[in-house]
C-alpha positions as CSV (number, residue, x, y, z in Angstrom):
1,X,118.7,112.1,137.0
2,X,119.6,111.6,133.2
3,X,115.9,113.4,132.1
4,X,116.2,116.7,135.0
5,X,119.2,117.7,133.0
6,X,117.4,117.4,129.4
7,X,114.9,120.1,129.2
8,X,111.8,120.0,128.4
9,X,112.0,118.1,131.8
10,X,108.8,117.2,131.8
11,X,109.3,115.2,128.7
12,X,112.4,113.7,129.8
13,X,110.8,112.4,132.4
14,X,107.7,111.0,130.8
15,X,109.3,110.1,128.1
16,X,111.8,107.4,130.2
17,X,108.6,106.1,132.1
18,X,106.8,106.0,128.7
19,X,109.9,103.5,127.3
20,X,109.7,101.1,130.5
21,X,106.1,100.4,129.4
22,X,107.3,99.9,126.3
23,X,109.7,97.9,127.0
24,X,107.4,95.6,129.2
25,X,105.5,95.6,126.8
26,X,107.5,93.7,124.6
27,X,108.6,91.7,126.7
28,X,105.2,90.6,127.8
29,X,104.8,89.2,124.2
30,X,107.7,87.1,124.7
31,X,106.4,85.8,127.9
32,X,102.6,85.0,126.4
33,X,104.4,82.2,123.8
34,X,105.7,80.6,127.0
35,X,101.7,80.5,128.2
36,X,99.4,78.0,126.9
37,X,97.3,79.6,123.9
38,X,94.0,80.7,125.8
39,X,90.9,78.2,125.2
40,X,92.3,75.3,124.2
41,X,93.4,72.5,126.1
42,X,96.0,71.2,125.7
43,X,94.9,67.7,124.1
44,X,93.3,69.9,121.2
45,X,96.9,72.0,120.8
46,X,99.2,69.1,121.0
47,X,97.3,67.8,117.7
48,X,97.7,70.2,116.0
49,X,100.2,70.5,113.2
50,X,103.0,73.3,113.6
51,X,102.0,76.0,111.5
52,X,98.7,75.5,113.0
53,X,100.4,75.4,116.7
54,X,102.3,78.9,116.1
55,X,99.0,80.2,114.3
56,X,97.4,79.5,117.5
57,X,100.1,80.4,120.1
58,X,100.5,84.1,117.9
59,X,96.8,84.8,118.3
60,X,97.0,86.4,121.9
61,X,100.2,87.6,121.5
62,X,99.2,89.3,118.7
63,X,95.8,90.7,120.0
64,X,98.1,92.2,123.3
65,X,100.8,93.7,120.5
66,X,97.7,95.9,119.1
67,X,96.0,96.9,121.8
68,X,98.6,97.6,124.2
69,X,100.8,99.4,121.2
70,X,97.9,101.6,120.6
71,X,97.6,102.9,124.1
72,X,101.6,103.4,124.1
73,X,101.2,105.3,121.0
74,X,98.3,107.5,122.3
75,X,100.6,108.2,125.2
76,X,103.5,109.1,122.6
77,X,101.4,111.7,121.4
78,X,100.2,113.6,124.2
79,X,104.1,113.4,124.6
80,X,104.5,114.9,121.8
81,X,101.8,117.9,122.4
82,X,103.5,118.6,126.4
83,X,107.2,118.8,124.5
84,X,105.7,121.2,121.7
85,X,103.3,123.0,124.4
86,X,106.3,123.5,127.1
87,X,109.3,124.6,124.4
88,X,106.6,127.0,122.9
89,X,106.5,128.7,126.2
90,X,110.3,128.9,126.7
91,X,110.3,130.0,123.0
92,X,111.6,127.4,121.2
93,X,109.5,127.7,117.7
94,X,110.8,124.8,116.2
95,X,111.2,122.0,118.9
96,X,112.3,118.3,117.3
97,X,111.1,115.8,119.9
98,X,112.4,112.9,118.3
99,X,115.7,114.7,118.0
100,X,115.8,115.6,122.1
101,X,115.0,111.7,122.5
102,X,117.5,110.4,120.4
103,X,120.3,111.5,123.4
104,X,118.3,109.1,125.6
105,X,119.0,105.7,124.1
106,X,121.1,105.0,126.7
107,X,118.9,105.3,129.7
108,X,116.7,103.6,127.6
109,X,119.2,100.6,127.3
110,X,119.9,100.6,130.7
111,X,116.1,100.0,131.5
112,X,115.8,97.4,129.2
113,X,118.8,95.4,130.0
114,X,117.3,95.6,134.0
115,X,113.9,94.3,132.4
116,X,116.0,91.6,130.3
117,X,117.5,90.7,133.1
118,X,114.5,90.2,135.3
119,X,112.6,87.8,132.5
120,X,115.4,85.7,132.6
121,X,116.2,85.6,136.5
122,X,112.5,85.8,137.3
123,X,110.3,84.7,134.8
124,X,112.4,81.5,133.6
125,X,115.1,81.1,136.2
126,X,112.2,80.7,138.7
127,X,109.5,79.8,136.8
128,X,107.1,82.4,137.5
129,X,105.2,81.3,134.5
130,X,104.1,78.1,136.4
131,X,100.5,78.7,137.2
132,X,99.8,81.7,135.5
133,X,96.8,82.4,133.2
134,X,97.1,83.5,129.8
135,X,94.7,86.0,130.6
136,X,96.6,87.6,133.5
137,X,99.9,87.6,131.9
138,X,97.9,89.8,129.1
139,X,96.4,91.8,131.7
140,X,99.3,92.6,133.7
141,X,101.5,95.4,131.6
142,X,97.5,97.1,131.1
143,X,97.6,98.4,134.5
144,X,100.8,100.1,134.6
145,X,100.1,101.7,131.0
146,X,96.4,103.1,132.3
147,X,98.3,104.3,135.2
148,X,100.8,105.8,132.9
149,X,98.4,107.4,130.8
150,X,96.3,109.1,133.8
151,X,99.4,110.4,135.1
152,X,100.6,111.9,131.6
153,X,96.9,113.2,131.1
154,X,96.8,114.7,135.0
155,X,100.2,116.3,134.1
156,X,99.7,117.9,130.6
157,X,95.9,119.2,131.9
158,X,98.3,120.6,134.9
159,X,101.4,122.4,133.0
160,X,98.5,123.5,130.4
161,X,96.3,125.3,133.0
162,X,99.1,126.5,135.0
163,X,102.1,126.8,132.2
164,X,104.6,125.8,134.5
165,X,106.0,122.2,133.3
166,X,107.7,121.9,137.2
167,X,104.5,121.8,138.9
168,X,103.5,118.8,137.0
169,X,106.5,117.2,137.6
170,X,106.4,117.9,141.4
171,X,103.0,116.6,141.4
172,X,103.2,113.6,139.2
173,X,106.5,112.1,139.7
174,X,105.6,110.8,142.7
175,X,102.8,109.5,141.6
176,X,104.5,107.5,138.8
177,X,107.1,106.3,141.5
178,X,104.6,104.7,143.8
179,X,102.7,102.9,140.7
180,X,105.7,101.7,139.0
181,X,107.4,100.4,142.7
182,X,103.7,98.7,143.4
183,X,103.4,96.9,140.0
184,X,106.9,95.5,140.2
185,X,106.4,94.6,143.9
186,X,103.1,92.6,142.6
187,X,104.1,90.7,140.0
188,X,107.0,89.7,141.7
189,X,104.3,88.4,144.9
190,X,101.9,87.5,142.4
């Protein structure tokens, strides 16, 4: 409700569905260390020495941080194009998105303290890291970001071809809703 109040809307919008990836995103880092490094038994990581044994546990981690951070920050800039694209076209010459964004942190904090919240009640209370692959705990945050950025692409080509920033809401909310509600709903199953 927070974002429909906070024009551009559109951005509002995106913008607090862009942050939960985020947020799950770092969070998913913090869940890899609690995941066996992947490829190595663990005979081979139980000799090793403890430098060694964080060098090794970092290594995926790491790799996720990059790659996932990079599709995060593409997203953050086609963001940054809808905000400058829709405020042109109410007039706004000089439109500061980080300014506009700065009046959401705490939505923002709300969403991360429910994600928080979550890793501790799910992840370690029950132990939903028993049984689960290195690689599918990497894998998991991917699909809700590639969903994320084929619903932010779908709605900038809309509100750019049409120039109305509602109809890409109308259409794409939705759309975000479902995907979100379905990813949660599987890794909780999962």
């Amino acid at each position: 409700m927070f974002a429909f109040f906070n024009p551009p809307v559109s951005v509002s919008v995106l913008f607090l569905y862009w942050a939960e990836c985020a947020v799950i995103g770092v969070l998913n880092v913090v869940k890899l260390y609690y995941l066996p490094p992947i490829s190595m038994g663990a005979s081979e990581y139980a000799a090793l020495s403890p430098g060694w044994k964080l060098a090794a546990k970092s290594m995926g981690p790491g790799a996720f941080f990059l790659l996932y951070g990079f599709f995060v920050f593409v997203v953050w800039g086609m963001l940054a194009q809808l905000g400058q694209h829709e405020m042109q076209g109410k007039g706004v010459r000089h439109y500061d998105m980080a300014h506009h964004l700065a009046g959401f942190w705490f939505p923002v904090l709300l969403i991360a303290a429910a994600h928080v919240a979550s890793f501790f009640r799910n992840f370690l209370g029950k132990r939903e890291y028993v049984g689960v692959s290195f690689e599918d705990q990497m894998q998991r945050p991917f699909k809700r970001v590639i969903v994320m950025f084929l619903i932010i692409f779908g709605a900038v080509a809309v509100i750019i071809v049409t120039g109305l920033p509602d109809i890409g809401l109308v259409v794409f909310i939705p759309f975000m809703l479902i995907a979100s509600l379905e990813a949660h709903f599987r890794e909780r199953t999962a």
